[in-house]
C-alpha positions as CSV (number, residue, x, y, z in Angstrom):
1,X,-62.7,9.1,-161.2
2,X,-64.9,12.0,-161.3
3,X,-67.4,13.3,-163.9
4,X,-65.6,16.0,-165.2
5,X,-62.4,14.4,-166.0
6,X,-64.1,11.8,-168.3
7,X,-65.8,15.3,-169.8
8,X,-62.2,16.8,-170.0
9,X,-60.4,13.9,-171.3
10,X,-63.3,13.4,-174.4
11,X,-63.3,17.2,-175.3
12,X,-59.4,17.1,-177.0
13,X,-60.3,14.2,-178.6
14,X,-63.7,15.6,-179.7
15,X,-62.0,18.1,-181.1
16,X,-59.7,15.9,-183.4
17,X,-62.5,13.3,-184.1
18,X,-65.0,16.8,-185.6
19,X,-61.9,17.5,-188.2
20,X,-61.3,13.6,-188.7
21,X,-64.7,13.0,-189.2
22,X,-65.1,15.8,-191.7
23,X,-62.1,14.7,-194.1
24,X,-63.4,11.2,-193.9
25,X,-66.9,12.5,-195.1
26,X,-65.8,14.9,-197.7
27,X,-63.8,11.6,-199.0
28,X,-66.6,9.4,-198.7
29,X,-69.1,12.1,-200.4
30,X,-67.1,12.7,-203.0
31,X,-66.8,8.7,-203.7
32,X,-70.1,8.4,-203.6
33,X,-71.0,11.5,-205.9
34,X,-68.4,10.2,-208.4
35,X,-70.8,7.0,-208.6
36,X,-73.6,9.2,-210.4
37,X,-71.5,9.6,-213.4
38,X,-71.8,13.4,-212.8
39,X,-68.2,14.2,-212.6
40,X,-67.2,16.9,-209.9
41,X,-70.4,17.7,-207.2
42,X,-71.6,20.8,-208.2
43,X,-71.0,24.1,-206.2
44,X,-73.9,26.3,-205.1
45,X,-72.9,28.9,-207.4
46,X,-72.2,26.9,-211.0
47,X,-74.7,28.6,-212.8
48,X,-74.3,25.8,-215.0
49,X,-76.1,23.1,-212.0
50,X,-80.0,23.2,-212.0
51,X,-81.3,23.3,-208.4
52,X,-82.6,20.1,-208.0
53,X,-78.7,18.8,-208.9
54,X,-77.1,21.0,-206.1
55,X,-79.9,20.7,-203.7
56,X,-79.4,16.4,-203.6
57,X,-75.7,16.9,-203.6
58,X,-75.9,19.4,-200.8
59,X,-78.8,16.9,-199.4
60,X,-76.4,13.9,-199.9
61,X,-73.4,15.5,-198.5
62,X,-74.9,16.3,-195.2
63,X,-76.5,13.0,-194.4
64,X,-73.3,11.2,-195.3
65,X,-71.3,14.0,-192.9
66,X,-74.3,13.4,-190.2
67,X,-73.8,10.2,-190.0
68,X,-70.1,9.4,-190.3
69,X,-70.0,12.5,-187.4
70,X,-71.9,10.4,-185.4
71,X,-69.9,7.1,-186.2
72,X,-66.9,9.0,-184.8
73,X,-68.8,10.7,-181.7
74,X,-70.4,8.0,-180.5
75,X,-66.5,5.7,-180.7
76,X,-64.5,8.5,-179.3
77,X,-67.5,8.4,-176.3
78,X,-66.9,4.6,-175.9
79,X,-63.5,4.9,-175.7
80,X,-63.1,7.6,-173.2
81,X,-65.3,5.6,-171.3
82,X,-62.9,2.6,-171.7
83,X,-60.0,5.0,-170.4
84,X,-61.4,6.3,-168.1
85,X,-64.7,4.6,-167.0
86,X,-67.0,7.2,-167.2
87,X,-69.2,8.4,-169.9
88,X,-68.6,11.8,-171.3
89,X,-71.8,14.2,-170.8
């Protein structure tokens, strides 16, 4: 099988994993924020929120999105690789 179908059969599923990925981060985030006792995760613009609040949510919420992105990258890689034998560039 050549290169570029393994590249053309990961990019649809790319696609769908990037939107999975960020409704399973947003869920887990939110999870995880609820954990602090602090209610809701503050919004960059609750003038209510003091910086250092909504600079370690917005901190927290993009290491959890990092990594559960990569989580479903790297799986959607293996499996294309499975289908097709070749590893998506």
């Amino acid at each position: 099988m050549s290169k570029g179908i393994g590249k053309v059969a990961y990019r649809p599923l790319g696609i769908v994993a990037g939107i999975a990925a960020g409704a399973i981060a947003g869920a887990i985030f939110r999870q995880v924020w609820k954990m602090t006792g602090d209610g809701d995760a503050p919004s960059p613009t609750d003038e209510d929120r003091h910086w250092g609040e909504i600079l370690a949510a917005a901190a927290l919420q993009g290491a959890i999105f990092a990594v559960v992105r990569a989580a479903v990258d790297r799986g959607g890689a293996v499996g294309v690789r499975r289908l097709t034998g070749r590893w998506p560039d």
